[in-house]
N, C-alpha and C positions, 0 to 999 in steps of 0.2 A: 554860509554863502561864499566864504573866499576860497574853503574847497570846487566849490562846483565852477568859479570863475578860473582858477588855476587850468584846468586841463583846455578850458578854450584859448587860452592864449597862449599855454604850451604850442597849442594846433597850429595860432596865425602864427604863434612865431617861428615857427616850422616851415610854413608854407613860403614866408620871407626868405628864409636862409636859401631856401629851393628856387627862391623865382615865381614865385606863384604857381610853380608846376604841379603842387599839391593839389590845389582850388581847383586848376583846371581839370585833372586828371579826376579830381569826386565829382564838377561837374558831367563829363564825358560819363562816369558810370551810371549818375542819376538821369541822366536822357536815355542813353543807350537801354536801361532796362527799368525805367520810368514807360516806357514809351515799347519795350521788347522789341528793339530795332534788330534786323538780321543782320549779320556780316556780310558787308560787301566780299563776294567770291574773288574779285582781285587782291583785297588785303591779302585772305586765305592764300591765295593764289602766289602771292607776291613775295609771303617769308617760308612757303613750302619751297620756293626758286631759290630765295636767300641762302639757304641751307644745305642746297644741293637734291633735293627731293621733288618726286613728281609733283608737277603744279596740280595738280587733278586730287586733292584732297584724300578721296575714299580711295584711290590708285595706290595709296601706302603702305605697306605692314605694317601692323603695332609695334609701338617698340614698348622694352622692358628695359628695367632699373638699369641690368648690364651694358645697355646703351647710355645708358643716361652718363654710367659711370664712364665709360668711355670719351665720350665728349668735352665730361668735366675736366675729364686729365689736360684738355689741350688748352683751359681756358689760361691765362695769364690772373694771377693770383689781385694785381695792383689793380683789376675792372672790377672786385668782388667788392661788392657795397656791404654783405651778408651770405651768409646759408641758414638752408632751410633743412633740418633735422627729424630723418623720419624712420621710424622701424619695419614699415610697410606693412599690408595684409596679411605677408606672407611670411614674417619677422625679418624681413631683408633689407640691415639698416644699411639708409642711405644719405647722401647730402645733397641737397642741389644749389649753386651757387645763383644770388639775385643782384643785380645793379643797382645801381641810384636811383633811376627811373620807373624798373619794377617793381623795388623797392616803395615808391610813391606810389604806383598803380596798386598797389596791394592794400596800403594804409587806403587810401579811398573808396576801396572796394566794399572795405570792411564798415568804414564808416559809415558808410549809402545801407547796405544792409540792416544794421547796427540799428540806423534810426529808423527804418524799414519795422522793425522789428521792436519798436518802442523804446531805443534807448535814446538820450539826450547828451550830448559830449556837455562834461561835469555832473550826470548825474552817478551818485552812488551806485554803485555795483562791484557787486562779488563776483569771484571767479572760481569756479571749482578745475583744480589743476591738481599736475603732478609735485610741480615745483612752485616756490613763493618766487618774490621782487626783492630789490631795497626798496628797505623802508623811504627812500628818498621816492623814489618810483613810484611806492603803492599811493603815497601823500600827493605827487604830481598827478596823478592818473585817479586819484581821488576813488581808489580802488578797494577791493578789502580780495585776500586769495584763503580760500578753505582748501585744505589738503588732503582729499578723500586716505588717511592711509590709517584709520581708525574711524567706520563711521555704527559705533556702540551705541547706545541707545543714551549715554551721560556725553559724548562725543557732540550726540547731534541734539541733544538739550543746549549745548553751549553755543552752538551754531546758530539755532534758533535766537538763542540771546543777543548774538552779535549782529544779525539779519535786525533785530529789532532796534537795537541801541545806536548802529550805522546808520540808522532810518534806509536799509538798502532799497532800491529801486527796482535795478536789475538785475537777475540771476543768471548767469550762464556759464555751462559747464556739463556736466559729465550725467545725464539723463536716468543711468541704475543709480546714481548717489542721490537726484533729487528724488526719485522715489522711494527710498527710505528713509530722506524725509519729511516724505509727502505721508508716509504711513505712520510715521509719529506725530504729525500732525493730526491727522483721523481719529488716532488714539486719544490726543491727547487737544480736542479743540481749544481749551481754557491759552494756549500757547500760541493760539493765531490770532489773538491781540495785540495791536500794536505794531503790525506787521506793515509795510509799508511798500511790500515788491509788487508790482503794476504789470511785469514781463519779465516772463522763461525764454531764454533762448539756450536749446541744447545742440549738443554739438559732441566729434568723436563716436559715437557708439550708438546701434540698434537698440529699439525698447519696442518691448510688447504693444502693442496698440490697448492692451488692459492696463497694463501698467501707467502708459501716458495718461489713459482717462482718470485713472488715481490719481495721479500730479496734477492734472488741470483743475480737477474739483475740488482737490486740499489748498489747492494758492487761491483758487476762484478768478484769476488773470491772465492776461493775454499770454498763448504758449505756441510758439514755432520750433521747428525741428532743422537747422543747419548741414548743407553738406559739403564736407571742404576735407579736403587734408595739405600736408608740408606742401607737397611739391610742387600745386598749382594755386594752392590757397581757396579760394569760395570757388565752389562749382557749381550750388543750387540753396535756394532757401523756400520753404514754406511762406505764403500770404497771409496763410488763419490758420489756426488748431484743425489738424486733420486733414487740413489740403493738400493739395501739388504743388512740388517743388516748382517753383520757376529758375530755369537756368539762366547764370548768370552770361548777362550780352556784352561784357567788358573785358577784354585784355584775355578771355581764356572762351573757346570753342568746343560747348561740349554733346559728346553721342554716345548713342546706346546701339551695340552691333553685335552679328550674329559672329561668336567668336572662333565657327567652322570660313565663314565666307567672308568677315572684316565687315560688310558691309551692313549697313543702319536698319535695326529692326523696325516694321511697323507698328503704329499707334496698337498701343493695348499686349506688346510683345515684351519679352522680356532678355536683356543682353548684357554683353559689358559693359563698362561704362570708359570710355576714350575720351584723351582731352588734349589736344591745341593748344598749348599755354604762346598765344600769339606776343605777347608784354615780356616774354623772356628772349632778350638780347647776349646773352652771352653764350645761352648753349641752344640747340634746336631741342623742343618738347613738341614732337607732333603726331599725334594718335598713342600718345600714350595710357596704357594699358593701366587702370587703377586697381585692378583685382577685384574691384565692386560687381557687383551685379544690381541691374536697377528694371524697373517696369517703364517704357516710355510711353507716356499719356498724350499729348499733344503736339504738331507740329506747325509749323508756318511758315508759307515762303518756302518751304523745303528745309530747312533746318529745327529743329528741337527746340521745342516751348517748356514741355514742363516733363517733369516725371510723377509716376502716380505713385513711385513709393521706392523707395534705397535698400536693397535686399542683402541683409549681414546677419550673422550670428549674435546674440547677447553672450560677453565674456562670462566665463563661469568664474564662482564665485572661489574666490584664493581669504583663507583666513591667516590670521596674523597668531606668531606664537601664542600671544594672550589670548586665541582662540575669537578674535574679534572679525568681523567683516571687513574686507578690505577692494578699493577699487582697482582690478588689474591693471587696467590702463597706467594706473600712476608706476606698475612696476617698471615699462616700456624704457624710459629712459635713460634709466642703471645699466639697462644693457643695452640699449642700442650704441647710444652716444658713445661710452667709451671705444666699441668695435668700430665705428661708425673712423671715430678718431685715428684708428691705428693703418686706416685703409679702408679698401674696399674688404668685407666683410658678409661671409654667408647666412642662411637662417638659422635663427635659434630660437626655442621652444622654451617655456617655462610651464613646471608642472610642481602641486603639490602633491606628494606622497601618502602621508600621513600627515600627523599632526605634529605640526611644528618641524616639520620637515618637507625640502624640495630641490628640485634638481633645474638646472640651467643647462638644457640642450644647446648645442654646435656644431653645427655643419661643419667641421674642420677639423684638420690635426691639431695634435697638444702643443707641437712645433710653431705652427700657424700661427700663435695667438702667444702673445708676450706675455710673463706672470706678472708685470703691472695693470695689465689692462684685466686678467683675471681677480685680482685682490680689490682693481677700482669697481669692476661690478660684484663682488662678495659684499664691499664695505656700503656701496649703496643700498644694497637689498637689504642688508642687515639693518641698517636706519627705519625701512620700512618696517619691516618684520618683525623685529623683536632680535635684540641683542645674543638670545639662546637659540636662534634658528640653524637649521644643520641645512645648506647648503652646498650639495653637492656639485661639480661641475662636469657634463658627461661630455667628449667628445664621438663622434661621431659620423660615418659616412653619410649616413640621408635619417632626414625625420619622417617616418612611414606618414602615407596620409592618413587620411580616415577615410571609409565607402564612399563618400561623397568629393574627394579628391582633393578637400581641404587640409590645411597644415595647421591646423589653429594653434596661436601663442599662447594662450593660456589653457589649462589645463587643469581639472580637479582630481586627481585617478586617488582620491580613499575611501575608503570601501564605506559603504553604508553604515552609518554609526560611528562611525570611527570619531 
């Protein structure tokens, strides 16, 4: 009990230090999309002026990361409350810097969904990530963090243990990890006693619409699919298993456009996916380009209700020296963060070779890139991978696409059987 009471008064006492701008600002997101209120076109209107950009919204061109980075250069270091850390679609790590106040708008955001979504601030829940907390952290937050970077079939026996013995609640995280194991589950029913998780919320990555119905039937509880990434934080959440996203009406404006004309596809079309991060005061985010591709299902009012489905790739799958399954997503941050750190930094690709071997593509000269920043993501990867992994690092002018125009970061290229 005095776990689950710790993270609520972490909250109020948060919300104190702030001023109450916390409360306020969860308030404002649980009306705003309680209620799926539109954006007033003058807000819109008002920080497209701020920023120096046509008031007329859809009048804009997309912008890309290279903008983004550009902006960030001019910010004054001592307004940055935080950054936000991201490798992009397109492996193009980036940072974008948040205030004190987006900073609040973003905690509330998440919150409102959170409980949206069946979670209860202090109850147990896991997190499948790439990286853990301190332990001071995981105990305030009343959290537990699973680290998809071995999920073996004795791996995710132990997991199951700890889901059990946690009494965990909620689950959320990385949607290829819960379905593996959700299929040890199947396997093995004697193992879903005592299980106590109530809500899935997955988040980061596509999964087969087979797959999910795997997961829903092996937990047997409420299961929604999250869309959000670094640079704007929540963009859209599912209501039930299998439904439409509803887009988020709080501090970020988002559409789906045809990405010859910029302009908002119709109901039942399919486009980019652009976003208004309105809540960012320090740099302008405005039709920014996510690299998604989404289906838009409903509109009102002339703006975007819901989407009928988030159109991405499932990573492929990357094995670990010990020949184990491992979740790509968790490679992401070995290498972005350190490039990420040194500057602005180009795409780069991760691929397995063979077995027990892989190469770390780079958009860049050997010059370009410091041998600290090369050693700090060798030594990362190695954590993940296994101590005997051969780790190549190739540089390189461009990383070809594939027929469909994509640069995908992960990569499996060994040969059948291998």
């Amino acid at each position: 009990m005095a776990n689950a009471l710790l993270p609520r008064l972490l909250y109020r006492g948060f919300d104190l230090v702030n001023k109450g701008e916390l409360g306020r600002s969860y308030r404002a997101a649980r009306d705003s999309n309680g209620q799926h209120l539109p954006f007033a076109r003058a807000e819109l209107e008002a920080y497209a002026r701020r920023w120096g950009f046509d008031a007329v919204l859809e009048h804009n061109p997309l912008m890309d990361k290279a903008a983004i980075r550009r902006w960030t250069e001019k910010v004054s270091l001592g307004d940055v409350h935080g950054w936000a850390y991201t490798g992009g679609s397109s492996g193009e790590p980036l940072r974008v810097p948040y205030s004190r106040q987006r900073g609040l708008m973003r905690t509330a955001t998440f919150t409102y969904f959170n409980e949206a979504a069946g979670y209860q601030l202090g109850d147990p829940f896991c997190l499948i990530r790439a990286k853990s907390r301190s332990s001071l952290m995981k105990y305030l937050r009343n959290e537990h963090i699973f680290i998809p970077g071995d999920i073996s079939e004795p791996r995710i026996r132990e997991f199951i243990k700890a889901l059990r013995d946690k009494k965990i609640k909620v689950l959320m995280g990385y949607p290829s990890v819960m379905y593996e194991v959700a299929l040890y589950l199947e396997q093995h029913p004697s193992e879903k006693e005592g299980l106590s998780v109530r809500s899935l919320i997955s988040i980061s990555e596509p999964l087969e619409p087979v797959k999910r119905d795997v997961i829903h039937q092996a937990f047997g509880c409420a299961f929604v699919d999250r869309y959000s990434n670094e640079e704007v934080g929540l963009m859209a959440q599912q209501a039930a298993f299998g439904g439409e996203y509803y887009v988020n009406k709080f501090g970020v404006y988002v559409e789906v456009v045809d990405p010859t004309t910029w302009r908002p596809v119709a109901e039942g079309e399919q486009g980019r996916v652009v976003v208004t991060d309105i809540g960012n005061d320090l740099i302008p985010i405005i039709r920014y380009d996510t690299g998604d591709l989404a289906t838009a299902a409903r509109y009102r009012d002339g703006q975007l209700l819901t989407l009928r489905e988030v159109v991405g790739r499932v990573s492929e799958q990357i094995f670990s020296v010990a020949g184990h399954p491992i979740s790509p997503l968790m490679l992401g941050p070995y290498i972005h963060k350190p490039l990420s750190r040194q500057g602005p930094g180009g795409q780069y690709q991760f691929a397995q070779t063979a077995a027990g071997q892989y190469e770390v593509r780079l958009k860049a000269g050997k010059a370009d890139i410091a041998d600290p920043v090369i050693e700090e993501i060798i030594d990362g990867l190695t954590q993940v991978l296994g101590h005997q992994a051969a780790i190549r690092v190739v540089f390189c002018d461009d990383i070809p696409p594939q027929p469909s125009g994509k640069r995908p970061i992960y990569k499996n290229e060994m040969e059948m059987g291998a």
